[in-house]
N, C-alpha and C positions, 0 to 999 in steps of 0.2 A: 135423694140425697139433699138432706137440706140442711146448707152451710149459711152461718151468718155472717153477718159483716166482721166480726170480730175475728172468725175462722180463717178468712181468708185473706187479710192484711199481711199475717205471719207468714202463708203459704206463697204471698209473693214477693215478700221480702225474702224468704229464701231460695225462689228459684232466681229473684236478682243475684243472690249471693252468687251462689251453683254459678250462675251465669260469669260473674265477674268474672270467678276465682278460674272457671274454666279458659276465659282467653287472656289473665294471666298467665296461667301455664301453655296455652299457645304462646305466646308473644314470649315466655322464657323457654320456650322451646325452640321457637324458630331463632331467637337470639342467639341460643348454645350451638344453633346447626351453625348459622351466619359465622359465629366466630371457630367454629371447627372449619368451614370451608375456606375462612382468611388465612387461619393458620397452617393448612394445606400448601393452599397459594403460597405463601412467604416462605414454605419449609422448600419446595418445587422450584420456588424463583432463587433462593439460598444454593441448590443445589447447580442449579443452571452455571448460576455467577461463579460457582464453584466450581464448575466443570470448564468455562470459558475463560475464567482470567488465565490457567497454565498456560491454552492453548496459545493465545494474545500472549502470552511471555514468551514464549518456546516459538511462535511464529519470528517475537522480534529479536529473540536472541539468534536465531538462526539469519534471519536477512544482515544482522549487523556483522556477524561472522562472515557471511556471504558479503559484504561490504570490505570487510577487513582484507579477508581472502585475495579480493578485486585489485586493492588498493596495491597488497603486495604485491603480487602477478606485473600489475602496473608499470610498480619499482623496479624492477627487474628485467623487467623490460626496457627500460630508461636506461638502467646500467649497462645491460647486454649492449642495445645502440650506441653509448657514449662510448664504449669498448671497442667496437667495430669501426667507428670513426675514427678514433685513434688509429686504427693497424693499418686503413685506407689512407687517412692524411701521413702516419709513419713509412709507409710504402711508395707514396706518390711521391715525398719529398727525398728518398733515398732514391728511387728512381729517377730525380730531376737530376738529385745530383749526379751521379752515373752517367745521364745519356743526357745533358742537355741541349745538345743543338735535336735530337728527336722530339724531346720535350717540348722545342718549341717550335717544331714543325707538326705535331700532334695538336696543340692550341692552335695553333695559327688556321689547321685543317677542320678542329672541330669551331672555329670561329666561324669560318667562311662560310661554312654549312649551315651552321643557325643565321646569318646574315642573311644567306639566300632563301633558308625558309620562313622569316620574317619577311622578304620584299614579295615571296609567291604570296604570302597570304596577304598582306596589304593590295597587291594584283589583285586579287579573288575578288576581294573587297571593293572593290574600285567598279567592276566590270557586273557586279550585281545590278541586278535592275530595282531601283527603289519605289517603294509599296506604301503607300496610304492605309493609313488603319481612317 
């Protein structure tokens, strides 16, 4: 096989070509895959975000409801006590009136009692033995 100089300039001008062309079509190949796998990605992260924002709405709707909920409970509880205090100070003051001299032998006996369990405890205190830190 005897090839001249002229024969074979062509023959590698065209396997440069072959060549190029061929990692052209690698290089838009791997390009079409690269952007098929982003758009994966982005359709997979779209769903994600899709799936999580309700939950984050629906968690916060529910704690704020469960807030509301509290608040009223609360209320109502506030009223029930201011309710109670009334029928207790309405009762106590129709009872003073009724029995006053009891009345004031009741005060005078729950006085005494807290007077004395004020001075035991100031005693306690007194008779402790004092400690160094």
């Amino acid at each position: 096989m005897n090839t001249s100089k002229n024969d074979v300039i062509p023959m590698i001008r065209q396997a440069s070509d072959d060549l190029v062309q061929g990692a052209s079509q690698a290089s838009e190949s791997t390009q079409e895959y690269a952007r098929q796998a982003l758009d994966k990605a982005e359709n997979r992260l779209r769903q994600l975000r899709g799936n999580v924002d309700p939950v984050v709405d629906m968690l916060a709707s529910k704690a704020q409801k469960m807030a509301q909920h509290s608040l009223d409970l609360a209320s109502e509880a506030r009223v029930r006590a201011e309710q109670s205090l009334k029928r207790a100070a309405g009762v106590t003051t129709r009872y003073v009136a009724e029995q006053p001299v009891r009345s004031i032998l009741m005060a005078a006996g729950v006085g005494a009692g807290v007077a004395l369990l004020v001075a035991a405890a100031r005693q306690r205190s007194r008779n402790r033995p004092k400690t160094r830190y």
